[in-house]
BAFI-3210 file (N, C-alpha, C; in Angstrom, 3 decimals, decimal comma, padded with zeros to 6 digits):
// residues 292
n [1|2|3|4|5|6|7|8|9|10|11|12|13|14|15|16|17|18|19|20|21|22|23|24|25|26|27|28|29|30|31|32|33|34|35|36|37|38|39|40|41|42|43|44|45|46|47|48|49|50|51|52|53|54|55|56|57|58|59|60|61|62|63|64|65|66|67|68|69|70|71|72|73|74|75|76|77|78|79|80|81|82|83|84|85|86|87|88|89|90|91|92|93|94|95|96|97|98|99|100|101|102|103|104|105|106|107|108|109|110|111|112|113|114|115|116|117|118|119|120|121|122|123|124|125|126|127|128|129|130|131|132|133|134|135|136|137|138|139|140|141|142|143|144|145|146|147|148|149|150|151|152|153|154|155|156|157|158|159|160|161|162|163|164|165|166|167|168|169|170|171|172|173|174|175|176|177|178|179|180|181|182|183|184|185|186|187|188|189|190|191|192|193|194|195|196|197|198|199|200|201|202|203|204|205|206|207|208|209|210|211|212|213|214|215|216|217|218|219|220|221|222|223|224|225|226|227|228|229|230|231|232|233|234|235|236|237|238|239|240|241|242|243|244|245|246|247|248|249|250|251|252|253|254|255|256|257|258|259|260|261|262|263|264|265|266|267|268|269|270|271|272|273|274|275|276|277|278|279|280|281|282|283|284|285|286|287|288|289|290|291|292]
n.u [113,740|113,600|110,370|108,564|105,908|102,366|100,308|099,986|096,972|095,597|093,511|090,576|091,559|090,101|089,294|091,971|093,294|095,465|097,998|100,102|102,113|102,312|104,256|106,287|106,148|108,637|109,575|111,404|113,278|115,406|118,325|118,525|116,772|117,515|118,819|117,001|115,577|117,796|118,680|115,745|115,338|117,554|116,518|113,743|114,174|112,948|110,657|108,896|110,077|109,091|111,329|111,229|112,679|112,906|114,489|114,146|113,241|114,666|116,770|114,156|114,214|114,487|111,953|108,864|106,326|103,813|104,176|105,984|103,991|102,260|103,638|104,752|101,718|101,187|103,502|102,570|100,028|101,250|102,482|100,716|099,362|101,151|100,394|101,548|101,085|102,113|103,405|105,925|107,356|110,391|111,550|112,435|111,522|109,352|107,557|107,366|105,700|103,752|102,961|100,471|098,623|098,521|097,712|095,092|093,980|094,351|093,254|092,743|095,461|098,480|101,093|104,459|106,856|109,156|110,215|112,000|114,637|113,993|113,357|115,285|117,583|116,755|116,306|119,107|121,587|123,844|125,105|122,821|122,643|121,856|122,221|120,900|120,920|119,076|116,789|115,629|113,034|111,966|112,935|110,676|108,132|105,464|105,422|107,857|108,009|106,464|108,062|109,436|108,568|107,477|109,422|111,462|112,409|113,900|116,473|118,551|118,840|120,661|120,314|121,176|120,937|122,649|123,321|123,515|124,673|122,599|122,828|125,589|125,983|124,215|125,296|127,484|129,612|130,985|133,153|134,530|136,400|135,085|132,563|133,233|133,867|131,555|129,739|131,630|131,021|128,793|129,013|131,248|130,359|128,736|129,725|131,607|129,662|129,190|127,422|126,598|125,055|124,163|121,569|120,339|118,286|117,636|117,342|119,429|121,471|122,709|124,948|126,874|127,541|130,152|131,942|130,968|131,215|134,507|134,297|132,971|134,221|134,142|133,015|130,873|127,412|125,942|122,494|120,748|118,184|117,133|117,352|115,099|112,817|112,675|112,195|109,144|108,093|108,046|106,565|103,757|103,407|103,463|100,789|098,648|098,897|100,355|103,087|105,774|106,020|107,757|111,106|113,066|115,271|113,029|111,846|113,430|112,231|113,878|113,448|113,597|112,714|114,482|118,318|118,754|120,939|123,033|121,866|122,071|125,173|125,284|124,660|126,752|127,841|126,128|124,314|125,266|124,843|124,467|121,732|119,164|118,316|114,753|113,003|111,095|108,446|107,618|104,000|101,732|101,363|100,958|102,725|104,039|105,399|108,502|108,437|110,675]
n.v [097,379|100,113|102,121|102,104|102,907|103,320|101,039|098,117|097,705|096,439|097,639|096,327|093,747|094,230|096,697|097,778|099,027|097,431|095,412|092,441|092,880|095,483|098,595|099,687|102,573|105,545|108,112|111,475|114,712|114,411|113,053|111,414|109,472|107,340|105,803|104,339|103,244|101,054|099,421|098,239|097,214|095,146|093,473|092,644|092,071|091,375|093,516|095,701|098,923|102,836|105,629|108,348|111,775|114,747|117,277|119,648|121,146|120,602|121,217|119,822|120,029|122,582|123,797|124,973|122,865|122,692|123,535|121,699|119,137|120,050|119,480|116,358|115,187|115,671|114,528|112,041|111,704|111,668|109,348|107,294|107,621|106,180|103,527|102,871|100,450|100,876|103,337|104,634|106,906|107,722|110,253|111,812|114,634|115,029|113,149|113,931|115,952|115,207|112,251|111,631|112,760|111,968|109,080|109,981|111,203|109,367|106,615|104,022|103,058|101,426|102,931|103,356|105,157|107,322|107,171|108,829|107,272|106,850|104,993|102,012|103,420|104,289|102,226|100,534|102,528|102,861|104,754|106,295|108,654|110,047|111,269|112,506|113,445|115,566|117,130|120,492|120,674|118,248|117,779|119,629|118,894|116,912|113,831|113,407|114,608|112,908|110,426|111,010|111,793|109,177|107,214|108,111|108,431|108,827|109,404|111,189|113,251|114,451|117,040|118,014|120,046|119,888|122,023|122,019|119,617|118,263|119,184|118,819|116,344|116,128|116,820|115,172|115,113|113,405|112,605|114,673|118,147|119,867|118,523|116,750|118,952|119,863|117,479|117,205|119,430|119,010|116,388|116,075|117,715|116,541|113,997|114,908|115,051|112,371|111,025|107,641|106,480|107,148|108,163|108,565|110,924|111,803|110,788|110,806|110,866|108,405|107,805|109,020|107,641|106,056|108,411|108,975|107,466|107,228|109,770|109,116|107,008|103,550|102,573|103,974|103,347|103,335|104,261|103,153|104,059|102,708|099,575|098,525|100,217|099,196|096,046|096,417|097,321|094,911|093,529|095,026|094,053|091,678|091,240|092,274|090,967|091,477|091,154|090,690|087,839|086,802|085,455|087,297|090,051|093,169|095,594|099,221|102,692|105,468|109,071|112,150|115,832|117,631|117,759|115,695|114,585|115,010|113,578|111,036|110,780|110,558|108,374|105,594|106,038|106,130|104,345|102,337|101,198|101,973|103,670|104,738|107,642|109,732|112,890|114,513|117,402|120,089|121,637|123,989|123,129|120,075|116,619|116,174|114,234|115,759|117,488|116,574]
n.w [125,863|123,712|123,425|121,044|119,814|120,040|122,866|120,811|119,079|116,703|113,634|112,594|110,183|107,575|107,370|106,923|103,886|102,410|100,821|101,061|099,289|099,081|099,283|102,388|104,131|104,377|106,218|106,662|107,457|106,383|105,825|108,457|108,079|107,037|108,970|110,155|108,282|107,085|108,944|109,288|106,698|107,402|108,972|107,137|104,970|102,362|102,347|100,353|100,295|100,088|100,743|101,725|102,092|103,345|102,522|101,158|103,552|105,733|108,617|110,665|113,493|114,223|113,647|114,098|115,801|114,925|112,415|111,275|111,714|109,710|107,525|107,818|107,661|104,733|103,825|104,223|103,379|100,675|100,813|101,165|098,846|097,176|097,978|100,603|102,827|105,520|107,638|108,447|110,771|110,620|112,502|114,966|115,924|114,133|114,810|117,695|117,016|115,220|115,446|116,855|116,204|113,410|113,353|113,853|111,925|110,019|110,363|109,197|108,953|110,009|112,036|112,589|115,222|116,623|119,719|122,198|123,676|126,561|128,686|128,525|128,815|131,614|133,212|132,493|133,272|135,473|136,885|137,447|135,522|132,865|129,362|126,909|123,719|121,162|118,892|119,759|118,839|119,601|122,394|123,492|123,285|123,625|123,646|124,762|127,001|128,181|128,312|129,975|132,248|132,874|132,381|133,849|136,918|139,282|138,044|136,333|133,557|131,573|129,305|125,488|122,575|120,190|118,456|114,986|114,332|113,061|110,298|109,529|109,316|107,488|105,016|105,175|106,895|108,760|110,821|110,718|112,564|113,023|112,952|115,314|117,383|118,084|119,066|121,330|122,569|123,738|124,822|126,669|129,092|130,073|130,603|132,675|134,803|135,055|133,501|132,295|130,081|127,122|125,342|121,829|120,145|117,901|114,220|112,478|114,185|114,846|112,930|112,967|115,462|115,893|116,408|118,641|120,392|120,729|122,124|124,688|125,241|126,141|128,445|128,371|127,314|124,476|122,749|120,080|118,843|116,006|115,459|117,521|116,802|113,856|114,681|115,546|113,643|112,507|113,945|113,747|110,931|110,918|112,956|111,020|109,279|107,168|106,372|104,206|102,062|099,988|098,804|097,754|097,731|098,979|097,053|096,537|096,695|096,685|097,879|097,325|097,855|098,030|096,803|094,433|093,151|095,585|097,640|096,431|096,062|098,730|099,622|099,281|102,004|103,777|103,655|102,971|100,144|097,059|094,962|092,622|093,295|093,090|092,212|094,046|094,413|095,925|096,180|096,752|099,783|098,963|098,105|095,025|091,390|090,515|087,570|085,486]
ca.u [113,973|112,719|108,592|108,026|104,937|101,462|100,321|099,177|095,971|095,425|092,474|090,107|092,105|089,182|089,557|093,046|093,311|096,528|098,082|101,410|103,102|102,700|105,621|106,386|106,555|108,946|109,883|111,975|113,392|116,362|118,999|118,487|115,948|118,326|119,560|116,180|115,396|118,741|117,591|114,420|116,026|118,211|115,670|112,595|114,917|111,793|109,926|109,865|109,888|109,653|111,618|111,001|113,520|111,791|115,655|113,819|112,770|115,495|116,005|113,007|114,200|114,807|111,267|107,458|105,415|102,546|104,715|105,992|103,046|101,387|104,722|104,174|100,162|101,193|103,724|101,669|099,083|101,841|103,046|099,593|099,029|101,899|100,002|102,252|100,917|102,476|104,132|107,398|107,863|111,470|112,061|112,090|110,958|108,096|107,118|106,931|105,059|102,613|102,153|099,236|097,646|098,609|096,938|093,739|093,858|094,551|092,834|093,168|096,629|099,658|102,361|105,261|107,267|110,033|110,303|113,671|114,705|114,913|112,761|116,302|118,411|116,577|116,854|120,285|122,282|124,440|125,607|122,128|122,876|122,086|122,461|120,111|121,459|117,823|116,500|115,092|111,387|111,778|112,633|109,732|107,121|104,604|105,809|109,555|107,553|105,537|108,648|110,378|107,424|106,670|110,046|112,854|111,779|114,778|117,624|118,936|118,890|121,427|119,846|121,547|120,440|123,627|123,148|124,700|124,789|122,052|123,213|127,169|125,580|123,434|126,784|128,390|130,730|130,351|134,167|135,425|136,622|133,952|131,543|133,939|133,227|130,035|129,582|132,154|130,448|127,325|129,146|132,113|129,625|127,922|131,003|131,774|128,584|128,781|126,691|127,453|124,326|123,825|120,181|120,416|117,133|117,632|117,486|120,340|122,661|123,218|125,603|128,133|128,031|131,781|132,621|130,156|132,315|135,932|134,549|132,597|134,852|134,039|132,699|129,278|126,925|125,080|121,615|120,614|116,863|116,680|116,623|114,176|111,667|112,641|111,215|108,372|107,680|107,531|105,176|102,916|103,252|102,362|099,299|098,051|098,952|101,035|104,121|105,704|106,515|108,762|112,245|113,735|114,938|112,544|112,389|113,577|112,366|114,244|112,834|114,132|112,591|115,848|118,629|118,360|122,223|123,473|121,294|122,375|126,379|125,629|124,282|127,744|128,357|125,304|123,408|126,307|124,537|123,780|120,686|118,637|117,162|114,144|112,749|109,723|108,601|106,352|103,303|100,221|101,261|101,036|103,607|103,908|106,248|109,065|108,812|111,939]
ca.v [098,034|101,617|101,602|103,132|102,760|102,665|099,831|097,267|097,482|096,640|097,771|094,869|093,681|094,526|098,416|098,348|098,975|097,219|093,980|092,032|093,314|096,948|099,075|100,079|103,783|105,773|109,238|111,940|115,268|114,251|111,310|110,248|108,128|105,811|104,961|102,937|102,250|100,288|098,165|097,930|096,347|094,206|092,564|092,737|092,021|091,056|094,286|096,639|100,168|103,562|106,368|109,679|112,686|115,833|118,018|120,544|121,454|119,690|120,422|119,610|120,550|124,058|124,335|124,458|122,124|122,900|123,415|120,096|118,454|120,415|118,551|115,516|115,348|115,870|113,290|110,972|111,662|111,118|108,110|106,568|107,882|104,871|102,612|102,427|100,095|101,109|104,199|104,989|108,617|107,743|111,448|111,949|115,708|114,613|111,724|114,550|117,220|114,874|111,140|111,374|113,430|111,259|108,534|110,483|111,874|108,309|105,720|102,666|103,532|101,647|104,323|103,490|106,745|107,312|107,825|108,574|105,441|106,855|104,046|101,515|104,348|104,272|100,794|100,220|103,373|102,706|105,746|107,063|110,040|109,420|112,049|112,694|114,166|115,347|118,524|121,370|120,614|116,870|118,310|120,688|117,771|116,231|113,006|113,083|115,208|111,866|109,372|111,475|111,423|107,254|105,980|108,465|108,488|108,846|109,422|112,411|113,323|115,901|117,373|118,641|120,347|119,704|122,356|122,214|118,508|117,750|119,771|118,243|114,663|116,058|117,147|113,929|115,381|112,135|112,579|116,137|118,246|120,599|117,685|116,207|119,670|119,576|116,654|117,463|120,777|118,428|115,450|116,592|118,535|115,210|112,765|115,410|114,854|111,204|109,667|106,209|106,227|108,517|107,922|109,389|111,614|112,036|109,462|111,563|110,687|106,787|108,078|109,469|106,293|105,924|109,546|109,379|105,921|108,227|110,430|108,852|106,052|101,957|102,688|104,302|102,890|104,387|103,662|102,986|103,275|102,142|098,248|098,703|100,373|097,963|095,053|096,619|097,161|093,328|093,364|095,365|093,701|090,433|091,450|092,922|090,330|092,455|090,802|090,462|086,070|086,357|085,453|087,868|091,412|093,616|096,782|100,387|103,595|106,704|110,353|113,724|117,387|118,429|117,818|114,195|113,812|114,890|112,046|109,842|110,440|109,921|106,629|104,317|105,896|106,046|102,919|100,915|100,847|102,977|103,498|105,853|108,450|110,460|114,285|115,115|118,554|120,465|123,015|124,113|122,018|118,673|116,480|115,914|114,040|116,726|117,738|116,015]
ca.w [124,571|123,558|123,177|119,642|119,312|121,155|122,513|119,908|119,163|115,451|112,889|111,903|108,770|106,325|107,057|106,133|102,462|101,786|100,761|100,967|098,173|098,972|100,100|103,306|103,699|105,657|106,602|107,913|107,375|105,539|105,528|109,180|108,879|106,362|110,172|110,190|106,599|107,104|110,273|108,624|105,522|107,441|109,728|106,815|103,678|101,354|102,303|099,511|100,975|099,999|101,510|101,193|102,491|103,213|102,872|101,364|104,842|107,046|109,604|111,196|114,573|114,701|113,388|115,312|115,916|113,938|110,250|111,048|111,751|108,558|106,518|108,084|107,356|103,479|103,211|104,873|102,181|099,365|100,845|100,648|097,201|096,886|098,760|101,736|103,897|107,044|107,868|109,755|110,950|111,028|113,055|116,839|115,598|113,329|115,770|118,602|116,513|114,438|115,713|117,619|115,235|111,999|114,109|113,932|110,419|109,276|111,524|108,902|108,189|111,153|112,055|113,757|115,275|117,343|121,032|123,251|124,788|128,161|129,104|128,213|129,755|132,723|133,015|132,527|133,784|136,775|137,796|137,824|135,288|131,599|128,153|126,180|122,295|120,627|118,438|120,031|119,141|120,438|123,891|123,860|122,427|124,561|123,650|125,326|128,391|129,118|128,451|131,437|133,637|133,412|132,966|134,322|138,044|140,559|137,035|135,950|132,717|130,844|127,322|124,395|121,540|119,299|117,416|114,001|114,052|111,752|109,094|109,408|108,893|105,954|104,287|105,239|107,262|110,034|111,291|110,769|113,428|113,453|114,174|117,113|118,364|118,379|119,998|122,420|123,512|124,219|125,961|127,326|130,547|130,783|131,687|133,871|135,803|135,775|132,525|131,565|128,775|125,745|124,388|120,775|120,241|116,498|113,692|112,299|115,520|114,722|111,701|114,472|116,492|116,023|116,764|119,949|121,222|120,396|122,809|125,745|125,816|126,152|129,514|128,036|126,322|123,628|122,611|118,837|118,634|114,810|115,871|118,011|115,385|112,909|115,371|116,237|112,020|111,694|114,573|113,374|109,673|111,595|113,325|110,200|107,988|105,908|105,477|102,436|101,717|099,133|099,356|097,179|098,296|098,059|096,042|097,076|095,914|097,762|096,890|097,936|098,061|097,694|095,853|094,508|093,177|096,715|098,707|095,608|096,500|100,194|099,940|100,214|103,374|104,642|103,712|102,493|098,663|095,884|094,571|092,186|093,893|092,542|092,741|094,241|094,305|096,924|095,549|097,486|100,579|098,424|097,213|092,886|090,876|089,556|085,979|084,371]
c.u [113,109|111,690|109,322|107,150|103,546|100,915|099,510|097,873|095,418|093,835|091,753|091,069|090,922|089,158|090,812|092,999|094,979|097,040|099,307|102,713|103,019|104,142|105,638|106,826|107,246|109,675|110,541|112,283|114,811|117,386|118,552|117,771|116,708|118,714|118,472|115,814|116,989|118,428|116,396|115,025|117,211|117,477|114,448|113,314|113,936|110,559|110,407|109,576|110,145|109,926|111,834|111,942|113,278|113,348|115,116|113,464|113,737|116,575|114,894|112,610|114,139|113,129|109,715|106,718|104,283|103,140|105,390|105,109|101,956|102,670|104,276|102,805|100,628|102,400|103,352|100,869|099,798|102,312|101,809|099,067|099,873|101,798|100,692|100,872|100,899|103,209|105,069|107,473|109,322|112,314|111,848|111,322|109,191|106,996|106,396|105,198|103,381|101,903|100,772|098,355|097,376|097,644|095,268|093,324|093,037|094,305|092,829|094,568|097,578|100,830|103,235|106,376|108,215|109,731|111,442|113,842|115,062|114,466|114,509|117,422|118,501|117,122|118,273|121,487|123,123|124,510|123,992|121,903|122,936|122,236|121,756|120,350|119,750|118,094|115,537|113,546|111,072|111,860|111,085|108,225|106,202|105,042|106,937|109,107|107,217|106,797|109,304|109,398|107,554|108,023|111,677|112,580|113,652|116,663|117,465|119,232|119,633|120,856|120,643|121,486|121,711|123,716|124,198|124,948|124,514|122,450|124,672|126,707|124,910|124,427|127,485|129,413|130,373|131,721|135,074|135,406|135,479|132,503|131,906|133,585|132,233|129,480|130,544|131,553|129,385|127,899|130,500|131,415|129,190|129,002|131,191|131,292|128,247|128,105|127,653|125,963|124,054|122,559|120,201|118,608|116,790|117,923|118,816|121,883|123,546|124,721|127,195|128,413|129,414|132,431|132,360|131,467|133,314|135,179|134,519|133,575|134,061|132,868|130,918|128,601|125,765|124,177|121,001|119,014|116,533|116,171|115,666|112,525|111,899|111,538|109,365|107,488|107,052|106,459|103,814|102,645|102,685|101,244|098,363|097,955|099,461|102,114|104,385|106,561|107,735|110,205|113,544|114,193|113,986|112,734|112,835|113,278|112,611|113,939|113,249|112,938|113,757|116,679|119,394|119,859|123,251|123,253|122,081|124,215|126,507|125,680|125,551|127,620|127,836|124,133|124,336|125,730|124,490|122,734|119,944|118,212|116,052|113,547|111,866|109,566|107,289|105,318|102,360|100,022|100,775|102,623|103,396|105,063|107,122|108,459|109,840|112,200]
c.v [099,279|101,193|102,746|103,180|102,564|101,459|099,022|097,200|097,460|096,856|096,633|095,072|093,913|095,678|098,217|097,909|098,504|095,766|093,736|092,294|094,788|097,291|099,737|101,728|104,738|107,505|110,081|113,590|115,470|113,058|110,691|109,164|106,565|105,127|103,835|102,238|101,206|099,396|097,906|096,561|094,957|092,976|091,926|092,658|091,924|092,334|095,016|097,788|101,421|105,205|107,618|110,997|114,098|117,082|119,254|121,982|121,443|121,167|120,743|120,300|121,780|124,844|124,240|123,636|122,277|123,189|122,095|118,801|118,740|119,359|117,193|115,032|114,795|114,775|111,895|110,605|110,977|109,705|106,981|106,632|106,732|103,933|102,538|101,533|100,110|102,268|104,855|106,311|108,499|109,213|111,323|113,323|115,356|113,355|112,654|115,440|116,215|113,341|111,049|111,456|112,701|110,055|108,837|110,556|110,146|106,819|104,211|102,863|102,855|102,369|103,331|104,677|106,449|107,954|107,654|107,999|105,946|106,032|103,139|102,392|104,351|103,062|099,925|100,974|102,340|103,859|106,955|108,149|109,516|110,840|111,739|113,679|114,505|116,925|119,861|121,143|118,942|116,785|119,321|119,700|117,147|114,765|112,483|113,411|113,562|110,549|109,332|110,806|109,828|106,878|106,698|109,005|108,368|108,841|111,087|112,366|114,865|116,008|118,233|119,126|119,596|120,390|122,542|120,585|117,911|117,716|119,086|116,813|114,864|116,425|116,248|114,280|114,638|112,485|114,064|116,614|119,057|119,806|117,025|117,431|119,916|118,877|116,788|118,434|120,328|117,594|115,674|117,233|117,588|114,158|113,373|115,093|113,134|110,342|108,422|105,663|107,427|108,025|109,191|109,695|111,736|111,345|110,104|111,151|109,541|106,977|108,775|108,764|106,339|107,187|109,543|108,543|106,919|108,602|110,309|108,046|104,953|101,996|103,161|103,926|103,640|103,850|104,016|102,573|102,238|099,892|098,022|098,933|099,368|096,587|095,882|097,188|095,863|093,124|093,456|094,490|092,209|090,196|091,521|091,684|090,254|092,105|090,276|088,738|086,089|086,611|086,415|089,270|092,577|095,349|097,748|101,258|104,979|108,343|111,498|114,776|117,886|118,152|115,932|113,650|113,880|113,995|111,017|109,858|110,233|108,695|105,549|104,768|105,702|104,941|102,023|100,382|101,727|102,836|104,938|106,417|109,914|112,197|114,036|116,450|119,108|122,213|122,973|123,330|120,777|118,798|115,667|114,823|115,347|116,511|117,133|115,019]
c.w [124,463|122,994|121,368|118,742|120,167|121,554|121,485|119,827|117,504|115,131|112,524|110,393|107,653|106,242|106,690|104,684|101,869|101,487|100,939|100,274|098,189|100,029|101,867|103,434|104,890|105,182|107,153|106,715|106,249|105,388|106,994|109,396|107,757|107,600|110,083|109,069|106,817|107,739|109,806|107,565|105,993|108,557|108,631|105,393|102,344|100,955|101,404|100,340|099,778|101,053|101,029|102,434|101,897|103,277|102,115|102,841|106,132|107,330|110,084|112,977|115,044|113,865|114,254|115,029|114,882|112,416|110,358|111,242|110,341|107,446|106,417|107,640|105,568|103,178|103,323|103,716|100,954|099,345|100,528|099,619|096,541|097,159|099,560|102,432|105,591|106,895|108,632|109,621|111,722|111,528|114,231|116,523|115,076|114,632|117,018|118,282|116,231|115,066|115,932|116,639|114,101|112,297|114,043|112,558|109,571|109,578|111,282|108,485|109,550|110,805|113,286|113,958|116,001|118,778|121,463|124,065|125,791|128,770|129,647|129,055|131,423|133,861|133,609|133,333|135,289|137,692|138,166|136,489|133,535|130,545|127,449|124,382|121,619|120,636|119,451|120,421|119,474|121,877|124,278|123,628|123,332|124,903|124,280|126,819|129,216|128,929|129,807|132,381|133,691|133,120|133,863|136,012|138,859|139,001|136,666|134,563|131,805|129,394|126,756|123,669|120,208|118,488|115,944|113,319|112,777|110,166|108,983|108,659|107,551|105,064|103,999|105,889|108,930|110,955|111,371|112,026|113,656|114,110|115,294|117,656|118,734|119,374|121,219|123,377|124,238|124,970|127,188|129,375|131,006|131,329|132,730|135,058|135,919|134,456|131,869|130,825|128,018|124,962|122,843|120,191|119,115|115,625|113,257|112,954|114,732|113,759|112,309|115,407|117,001|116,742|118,221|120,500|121,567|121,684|124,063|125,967|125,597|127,367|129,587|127,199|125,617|122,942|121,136|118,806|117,488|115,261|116,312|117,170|114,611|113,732|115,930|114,720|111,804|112,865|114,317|111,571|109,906|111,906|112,343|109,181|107,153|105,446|104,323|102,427|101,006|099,895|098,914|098,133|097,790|097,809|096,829|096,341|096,990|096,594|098,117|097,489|097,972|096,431|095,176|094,188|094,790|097,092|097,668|096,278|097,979|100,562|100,750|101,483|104,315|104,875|103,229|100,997|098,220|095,014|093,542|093,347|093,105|093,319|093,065|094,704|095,609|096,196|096,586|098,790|099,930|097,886|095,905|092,794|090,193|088,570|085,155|085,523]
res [x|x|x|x|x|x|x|x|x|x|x|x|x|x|x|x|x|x|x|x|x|x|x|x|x|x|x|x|x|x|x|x|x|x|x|x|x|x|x|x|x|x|x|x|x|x|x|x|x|x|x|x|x|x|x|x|x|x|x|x|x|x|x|x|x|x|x|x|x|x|x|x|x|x|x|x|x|x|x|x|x|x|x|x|x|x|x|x|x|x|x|x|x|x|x|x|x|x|x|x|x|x|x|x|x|x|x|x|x|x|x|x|x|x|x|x|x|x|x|x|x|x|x|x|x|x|x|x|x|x|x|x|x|x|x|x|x|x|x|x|x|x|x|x|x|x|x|x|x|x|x|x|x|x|x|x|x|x|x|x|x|x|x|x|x|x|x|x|x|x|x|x|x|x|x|x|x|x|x|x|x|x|x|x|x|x|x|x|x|x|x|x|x|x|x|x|x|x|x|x|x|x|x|x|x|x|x|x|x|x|x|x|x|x|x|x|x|x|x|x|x|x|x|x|x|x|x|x|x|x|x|x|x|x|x|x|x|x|x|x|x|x|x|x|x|x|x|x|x|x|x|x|x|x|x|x|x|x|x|x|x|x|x|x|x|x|x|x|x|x|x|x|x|x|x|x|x|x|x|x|x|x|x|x|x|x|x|x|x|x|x|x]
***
């Protein structure tokens, strides 16, 4: 299964400042990380969480390293201003740019992040020759550099940018033709050459599953980190202590930087519920509660 996370090595439980009933806090640039708040919620049903969608900003990919690691940093901060307990940098972008660092900043604080399952790719492939779908600054990242090096040894790996993608999925446009082309312009060169795995690089991707299938065919299999993170959430909520007992479901609170009735009409399609969603506003590099 894809690593997404370093190895285990928890905080004595008396430095972490959190308890059972706090929320779980998770992150990204705009809807994709509902791919894991979903798997989260369906493995961890009792956890309350909140999820915060930085679409002010999004995308994340087409931007540098260092303003997404300064983003990152600051919702980190806001999320612990909510007590998060744990923190998901549900982005392959954000995950590249900031992990390590958030890690440092925040040393009683567990993070879990995303890495590109080429590990699983590697693994499994047959033909040798796998696809890689991921943003710009997730290829360029230190973090994707060192997944190549230790687990893609004697595999070939085709990369994509997709550009255009992100933004189609933040629209909701999961099936239109303009996003079959998209994805065609990206996989289309790779069957050519042989891949029979598609590692999706971007939480974003999962939301095109169906379209990806349509195109590769039955024959390729396509790799869905979100499960993965999700298990490796209750791990860490184990070690720690942190899980939440009750049997109820627990709460949700989803918050935009952008524009909060958009994310609110995406929801059915994209988490299969509807839910409030609230403003939050960005000043001075912090994040506030809006005004109204």
């Amino acid at each position: 299964m894809p690593k997404t996370s370093d190895p285990l090595t928890p905080t004595p439980l008396s430095v972490v400042n959190a308890g059972k009933g706090n929320p779980i806090g998770i992150f990204d640039s705009g809807v994709g990380g509902l791919s894991v708040l979903k798997a989260i919620q369906q493995l961890l049903p009792a956890e309350p969480v909140v999820f915060l969608a930085d679409q002010a900003h999004v995308p994340y990919g087409s931007r540098s390293l260092e303003e997404v690691s300064n983003f990152s940093e600051a919702i980190t901060r806001y999320l612990l201003s909510r007590e998060a307990k744990l923190v998901v940098v549900a982005c392959n972008t954000a995950s590249a740019a900031a992990l390590h660092y958030l890690r440092q900043v925040f040393p009683e604080t567990p993070f879990v992040g995303m890495e590109p399952a080429v590990k699983p790719a590697a693994e499994s492939t047959r033909s040798g020759v796998a696809g890689v779908l991921a943003t710009p600054a997730t290829f360029q990242g230190a973090l994707y550099a060192s997944v190549v090096e230790r687990f893609a040894n004697g595999v070939t790996l085709l990369q994509h940018t997709c550009p255009g993608l992100v933004a189609q999925i933040e629209d909701g446009e999961l099936e239109t033709p303009k996003t079959r082309l998209i994805l065609e312009e990206a996989l289309l060169p790779m069957l050519d050459k042989g891949i029979d795995t598609v590692v999706l690089g971007c939480t974003h991707y999962p939301f095109v599953i169906p379209l990806i299938e349509k195109i590769v065919g039955p024959d390729v299999r396509v790799i869905d980190p979100a499960p993965a993170v999700a298990r490796q959430v209750g791990r860490l909520l184990e070690a720690y202590g942190l899980g939440h007992p009750a049997e109820e479901r627990g709460s949700l609170d989803i918050l935009t930087t952008g524009d909060p009735q958009r994310l609110h009409e995406l929801l059915p399609r994209l988490l299969g519920e509807s839910t409030a969603v609230k403003k939050i506003d960005w000043g001075a590099g912090e994040l506030g509660e809006a005004d109204f």
